[in-house]
C-alpha positions in Angstrom: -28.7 -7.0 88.4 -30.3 -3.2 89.0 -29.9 -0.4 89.0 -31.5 1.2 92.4 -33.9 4.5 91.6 -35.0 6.2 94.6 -39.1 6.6 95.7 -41.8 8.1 97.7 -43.4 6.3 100.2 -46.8 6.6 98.4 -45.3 4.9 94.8 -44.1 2.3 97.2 -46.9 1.6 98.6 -48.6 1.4 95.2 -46.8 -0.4 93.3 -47.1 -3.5 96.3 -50.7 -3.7 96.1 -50.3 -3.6 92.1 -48.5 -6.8 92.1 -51.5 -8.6 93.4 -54.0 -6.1 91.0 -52.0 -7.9 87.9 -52.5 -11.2 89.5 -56.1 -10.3 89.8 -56.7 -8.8 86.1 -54.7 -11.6 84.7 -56.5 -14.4 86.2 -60.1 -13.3 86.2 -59.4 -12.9 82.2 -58.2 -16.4 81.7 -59.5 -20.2 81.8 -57.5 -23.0 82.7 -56.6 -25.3 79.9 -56.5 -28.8 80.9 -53.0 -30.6 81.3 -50.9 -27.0 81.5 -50.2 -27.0 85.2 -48.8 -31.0 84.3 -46.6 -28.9 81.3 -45.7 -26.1 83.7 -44.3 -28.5 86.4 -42.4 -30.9 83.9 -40.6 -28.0 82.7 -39.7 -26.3 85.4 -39.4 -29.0 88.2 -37.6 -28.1 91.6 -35.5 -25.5 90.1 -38.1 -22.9 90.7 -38.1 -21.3 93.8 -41.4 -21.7 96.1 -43.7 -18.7 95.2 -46.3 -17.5 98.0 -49.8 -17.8 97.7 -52.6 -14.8 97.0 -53.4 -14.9 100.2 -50.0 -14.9 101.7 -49.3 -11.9 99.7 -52.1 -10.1 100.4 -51.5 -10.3 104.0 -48.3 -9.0 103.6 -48.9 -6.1 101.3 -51.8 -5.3 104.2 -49.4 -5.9 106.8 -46.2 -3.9 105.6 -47.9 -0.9 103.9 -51.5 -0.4 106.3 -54.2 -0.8 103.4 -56.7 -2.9 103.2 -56.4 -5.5 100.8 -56.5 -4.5 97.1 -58.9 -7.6 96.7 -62.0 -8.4 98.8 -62.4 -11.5 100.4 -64.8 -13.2 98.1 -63.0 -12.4 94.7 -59.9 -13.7 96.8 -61.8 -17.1 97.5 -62.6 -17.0 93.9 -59.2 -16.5 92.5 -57.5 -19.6 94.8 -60.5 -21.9 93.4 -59.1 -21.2 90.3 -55.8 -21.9 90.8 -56.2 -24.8 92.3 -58.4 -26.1 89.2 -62.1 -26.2 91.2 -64.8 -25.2 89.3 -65.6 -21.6 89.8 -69.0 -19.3 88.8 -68.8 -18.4 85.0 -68.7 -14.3 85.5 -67.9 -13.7 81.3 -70.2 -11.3 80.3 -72.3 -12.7 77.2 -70.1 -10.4 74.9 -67.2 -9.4 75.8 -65.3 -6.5 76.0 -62.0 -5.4 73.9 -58.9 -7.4 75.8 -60.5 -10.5 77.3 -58.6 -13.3 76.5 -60.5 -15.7 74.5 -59.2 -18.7 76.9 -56.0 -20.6 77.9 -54.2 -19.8 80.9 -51.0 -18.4 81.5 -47.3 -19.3 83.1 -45.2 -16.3 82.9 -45.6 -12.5 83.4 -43.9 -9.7 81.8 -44.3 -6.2 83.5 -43.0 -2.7 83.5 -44.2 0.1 85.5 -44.3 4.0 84.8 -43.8 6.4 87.5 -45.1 9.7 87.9 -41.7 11.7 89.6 -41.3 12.7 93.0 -43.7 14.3 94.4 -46.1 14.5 91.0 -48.7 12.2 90.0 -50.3 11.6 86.5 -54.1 12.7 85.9 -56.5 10.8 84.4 -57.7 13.5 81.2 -53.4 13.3 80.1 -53.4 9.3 80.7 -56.2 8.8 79.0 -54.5 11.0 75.7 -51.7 9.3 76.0 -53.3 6.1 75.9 -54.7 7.1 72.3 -51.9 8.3 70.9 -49.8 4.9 71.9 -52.4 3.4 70.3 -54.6 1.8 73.0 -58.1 0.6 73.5 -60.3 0.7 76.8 -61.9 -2.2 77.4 -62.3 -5.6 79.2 -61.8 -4.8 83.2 -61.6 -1.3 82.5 -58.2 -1.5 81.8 -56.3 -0.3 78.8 -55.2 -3.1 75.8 -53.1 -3.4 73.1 -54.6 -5.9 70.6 -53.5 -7.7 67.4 -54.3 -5.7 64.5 -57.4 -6.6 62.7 -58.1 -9.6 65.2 -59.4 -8.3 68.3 -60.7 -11.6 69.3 -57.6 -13.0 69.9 -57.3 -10.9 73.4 -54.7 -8.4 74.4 -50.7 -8.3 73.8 -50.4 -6.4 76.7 -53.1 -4.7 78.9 -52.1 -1.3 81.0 -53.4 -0.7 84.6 -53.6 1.9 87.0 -51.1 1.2 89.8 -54.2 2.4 92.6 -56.2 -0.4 93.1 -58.7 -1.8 92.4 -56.5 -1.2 89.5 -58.9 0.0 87.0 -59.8 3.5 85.6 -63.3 4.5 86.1 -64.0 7.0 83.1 -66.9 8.6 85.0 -64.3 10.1 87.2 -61.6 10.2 85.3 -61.3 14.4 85.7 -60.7 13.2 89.5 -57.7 10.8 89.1 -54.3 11.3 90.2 -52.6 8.1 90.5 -48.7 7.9 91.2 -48.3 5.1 88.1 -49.4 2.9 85.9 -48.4 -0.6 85.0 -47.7 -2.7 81.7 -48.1 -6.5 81.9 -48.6 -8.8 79.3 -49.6 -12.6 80.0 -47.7 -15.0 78.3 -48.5 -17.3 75.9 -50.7 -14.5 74.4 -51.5 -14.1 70.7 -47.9 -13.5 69.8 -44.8 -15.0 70.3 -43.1 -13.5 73.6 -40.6 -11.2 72.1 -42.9 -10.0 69.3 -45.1 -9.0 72.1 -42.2 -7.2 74.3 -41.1 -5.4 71.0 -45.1 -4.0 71.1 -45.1 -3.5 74.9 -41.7 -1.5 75.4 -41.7 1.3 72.9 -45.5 2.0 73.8 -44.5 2.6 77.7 -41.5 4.3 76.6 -43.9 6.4 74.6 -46.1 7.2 77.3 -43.2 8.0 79.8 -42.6 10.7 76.9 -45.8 11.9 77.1 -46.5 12.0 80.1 -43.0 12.8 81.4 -43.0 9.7 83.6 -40.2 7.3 84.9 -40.2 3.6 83.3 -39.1 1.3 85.5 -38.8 -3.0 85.3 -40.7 -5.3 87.4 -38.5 -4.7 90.5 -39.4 -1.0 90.3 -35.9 -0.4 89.2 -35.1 1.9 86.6 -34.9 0.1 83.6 -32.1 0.2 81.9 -30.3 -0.9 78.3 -29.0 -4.0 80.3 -31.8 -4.9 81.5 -33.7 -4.8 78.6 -31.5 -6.9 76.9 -31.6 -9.4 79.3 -35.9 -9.8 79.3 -35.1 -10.2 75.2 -33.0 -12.8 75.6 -35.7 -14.4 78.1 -38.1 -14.0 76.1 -36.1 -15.7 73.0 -35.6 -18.5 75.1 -38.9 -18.6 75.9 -40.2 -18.8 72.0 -38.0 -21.2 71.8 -39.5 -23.8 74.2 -42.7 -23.2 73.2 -41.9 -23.8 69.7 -40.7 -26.9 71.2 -43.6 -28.1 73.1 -45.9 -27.0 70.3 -43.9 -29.7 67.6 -44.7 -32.3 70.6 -48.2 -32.1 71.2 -48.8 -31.9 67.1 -47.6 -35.0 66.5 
């Protein structure tokens, strides 16, 4: 369904641990609505394959690559509590920052990631520039966002992290960072319908890639492709689609 792009070791190891880093961002940015896990299993049934857990992943990226795990234990402890729907510390700051979701949780995930080439690696000054001129904020997590114009409040379209965990950019440092990538996920449902949001996200990493001469690739760290971007749209569609269905039965 890909095409294959070839890597260095280092951008492999990265972009492992940066799987869990979205999982992490993602999560620690949401709240669990009540009756959505009943939704997301109704929907989906036994069709879906069996995902592993945080843990089980985290292991594995440990195992495989020799880091330590790109979250420590306690914020792992955390993040299972809240998937499994236990009541978990409030950790919200009393105002909060540009792109944290205002509440709701989330069921799918929609990433791309941009490279740095072989044997280059993107510094933090140029990322930063680039950033502005896509038209990004810093802000919640100290990640980059994309917000809905004139309504901030209504949290990020798609967020932007660095691909070295903890998956932040520290901008006290940021003359110091090299990282090999960065990464483009956008948590869905979010404040705009799924392909509304894609049509946002993939011309802003392709602008980025120009400016910072990078490679874009799709969630499988394959080069991403005309075919494969027709294919997410068409997911996506789909995906408007039932929740434009669910949202006419739980209005009436």
């Amino acid at each position: 369904m890909f095409d294959g792009l070839s890597e260095t070791a280092l951008l492999r190891i990265a972009i492992g641990a940066a799987a869990v880093v979205l999982f992490a961002v993602i999560i620690l940015t949401s709240r669990r609505r009540p009756g959505q896990g009943q939704r997301a299993a109704g929907t989906r049934g036994s069709r879906d394959r069996q995902e592993p857990t945080l843990r089980e992943i985290l292991e594995a990226d440990a195992g495989a690559g020799g880091q330590e795990p790109a979250v420590e234990q306690g914020e792992l402890d955390l993040l299972e509590k809240t998937l499994a729907g236990e009541p978990v510390p409030d950790r919200r700051p009393a105002v909060a920052a540009p792109g944290a979701r205002p509440g709701g949780n989330f069921d799918k995930i929609v990433t791309l990631y941009l490279a740095a080439r072989a044997g280059q690696a993107f510094h933090g000054p140029d990322l930063v520039v680039a950033a502005e001129k896509a038209g990004l904020v810093f802000g919640h997590m100290n990640v980059f966002h994309r917000l809905v114009d004139n309504h901030p409040e209504q949290g990020p379209v798609f967020s932007v992290a660095n691909l070295v965990k903890p998956g932040s950019f520290d901008m006290a440092r940021i003359q110091d960072l090299r990282t090999p990538g960065i990464s483009f996920f956008m948590a869905l449902p979010g404040p705009l319908p799924a392909l509304d949001a894609w049509d946002a996200m993939l011309p802003t990493a392709q602008r980025m890639a120009e400016l910072l001469d990078g490679v874009l690739l799709d969630e499988e760290r394959n080069a991403l492709g005309r075919q494969r971007i027709a294919h997410i749209r068409e997911d996506l569609r789909g995906y408007d689609r039932k929740q434009q269905k669910w949202d006419l039965r739980t209005t009436r």
